[in-house]
C-alpha positions as CSV (number, residue, x, y, z in Angstrom):
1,X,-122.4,-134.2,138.4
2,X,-125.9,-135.7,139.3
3,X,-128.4,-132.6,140.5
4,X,-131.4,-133.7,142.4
5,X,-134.2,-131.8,143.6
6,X,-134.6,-130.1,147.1
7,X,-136.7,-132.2,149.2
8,X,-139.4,-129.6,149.9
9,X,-139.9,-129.3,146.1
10,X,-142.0,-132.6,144.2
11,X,-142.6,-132.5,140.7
12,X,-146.9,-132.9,140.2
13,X,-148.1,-132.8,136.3
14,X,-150.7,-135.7,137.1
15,X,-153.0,-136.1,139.8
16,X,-152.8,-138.0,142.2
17,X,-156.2,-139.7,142.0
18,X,-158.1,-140.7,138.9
19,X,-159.8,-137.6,137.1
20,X,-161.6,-139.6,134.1
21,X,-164.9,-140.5,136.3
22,X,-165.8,-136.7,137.1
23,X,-165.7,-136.2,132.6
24,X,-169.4,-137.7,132.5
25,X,-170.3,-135.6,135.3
26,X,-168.8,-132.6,133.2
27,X,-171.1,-133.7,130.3
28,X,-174.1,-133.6,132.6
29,X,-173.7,-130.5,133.6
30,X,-173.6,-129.4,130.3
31,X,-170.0,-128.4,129.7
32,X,-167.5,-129.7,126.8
33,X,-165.6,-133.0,128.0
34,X,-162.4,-131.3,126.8
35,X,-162.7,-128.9,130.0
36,X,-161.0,-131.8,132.4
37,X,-157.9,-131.0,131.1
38,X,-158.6,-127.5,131.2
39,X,-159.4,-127.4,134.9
40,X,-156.8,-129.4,136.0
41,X,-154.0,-127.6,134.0
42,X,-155.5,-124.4,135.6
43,X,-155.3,-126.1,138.9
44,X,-151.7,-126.9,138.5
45,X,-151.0,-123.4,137.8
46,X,-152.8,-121.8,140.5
47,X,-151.5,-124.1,143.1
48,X,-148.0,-123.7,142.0
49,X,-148.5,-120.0,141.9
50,X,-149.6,-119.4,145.6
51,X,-147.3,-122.3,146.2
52,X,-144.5,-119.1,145.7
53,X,-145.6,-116.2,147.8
54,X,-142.8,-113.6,146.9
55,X,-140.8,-115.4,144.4
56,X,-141.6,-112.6,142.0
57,X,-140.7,-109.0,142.2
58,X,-143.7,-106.5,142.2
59,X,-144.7,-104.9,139.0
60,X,-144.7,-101.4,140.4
């Protein structure tokens, strides 16, 4: 049996435009050039967590 995904639900783990040009601009500023991949894995994470209002049950 062949599962596919919903068709509200698309898989993201790269960006859909280049990210390497804004790394010099991160050097500029003064920060490490590791913290691209920082940013954007922190992006992905935030996004996909207020992509899911309610999808969790509360703590309390």
């Amino acid at each position: 049996m062949t599962m596919t995904a919903p068709a509200d639900r698309v898989r993201c783990d790269e960006a859909p435009f280049p990210l390497e040009p804004l790394r010099p601009r991160i050097v500029e500023i003064g920060q490490s050039p590791h913290l691209l991949e920082l940013c954007f894995t922190r992006l992905l994470r935030d996004g996909i967590a207020l992509s899911y209002p309610n999808s969790y049950p509360p703590f309390a």
